[in-house]
Structure formats: C-alpha cells, structure tokens
N, C-alpha and C positions, 0 to 999 in steps of 0.2 A: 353456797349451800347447794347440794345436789339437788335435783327432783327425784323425789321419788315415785319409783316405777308406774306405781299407781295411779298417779297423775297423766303421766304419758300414754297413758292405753284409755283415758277420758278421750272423745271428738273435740275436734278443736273449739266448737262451737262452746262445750259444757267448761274448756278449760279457760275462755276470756270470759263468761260467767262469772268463773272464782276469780280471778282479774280482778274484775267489774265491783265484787263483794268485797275483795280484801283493801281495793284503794277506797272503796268506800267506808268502811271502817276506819282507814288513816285517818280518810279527811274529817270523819265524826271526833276523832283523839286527838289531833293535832294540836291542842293544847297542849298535849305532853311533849311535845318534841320539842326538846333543844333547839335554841335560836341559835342560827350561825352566827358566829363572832363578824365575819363579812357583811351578811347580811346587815347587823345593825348598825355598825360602820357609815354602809352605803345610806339607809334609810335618816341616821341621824344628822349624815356630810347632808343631804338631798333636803332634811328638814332645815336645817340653819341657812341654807342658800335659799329657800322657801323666806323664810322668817327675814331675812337679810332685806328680801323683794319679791314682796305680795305679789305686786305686777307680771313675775316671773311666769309666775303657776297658770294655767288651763283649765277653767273647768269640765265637769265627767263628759257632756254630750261634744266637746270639741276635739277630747283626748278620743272619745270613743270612735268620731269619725276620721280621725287620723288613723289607726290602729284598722279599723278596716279596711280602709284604703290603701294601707301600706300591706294587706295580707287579704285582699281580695280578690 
C-alpha cells in the first residue's frame, strides 16, 4: 500500500505517534485476527511435550531470568 503524501510531509516525530496508535489498536483487536495454522501447530506440538513431562516446563521467574540474560 503506498503512503500517502500526506503522511510524508508529517515530522517524523508525529509520524511514529500514528505508529504508536495504529499497533495499539491491533493489539486492543487482536482477537480478530486469524491464528496462524503454524502458530497453533507449534503451541499444540509444545503443549503435548508439556503434558507428556510436567518436569520439562520452567516456571515464569526462571524463563524470565533466562530471556534477560540471553538479551541483556
């Protein structure tokens, strides 16, 4: 989809603003959007190996200190 003109002659500042507003809106509707086929795929492969071996899984404060430390 092109931009229109109109947009481009905005500062950059007012145009990650509209950015800012438009992904915020997605993520308010997201309900509406279609699941990837992929997506539930992996989640479902990812629950059964789950279910398979409780043992497997991490809880949130140990996943979340990995995921920092791997992007710190």
């Amino acid at each position: 989809m092109p931009i229109p003109l109109e947009f481009r002659s905005l500062p950059v500042e007012e145009r990650l603003q509209l950015v800012e507003a438009i992904w915020d809106s997605i993520a308010e509707d997201q309900h509406c959007l279609p699941d990837h086929p992929v997506i539930i795929k992996e989640v479902r492969e990812r629950k059964a190996r789950y279910l398979s071996n409780p043992s497997s899984g991490t809880d949130w404060e140990t996943a979340k200190s990995q995921i920092r430390a791997d992007h710190g």
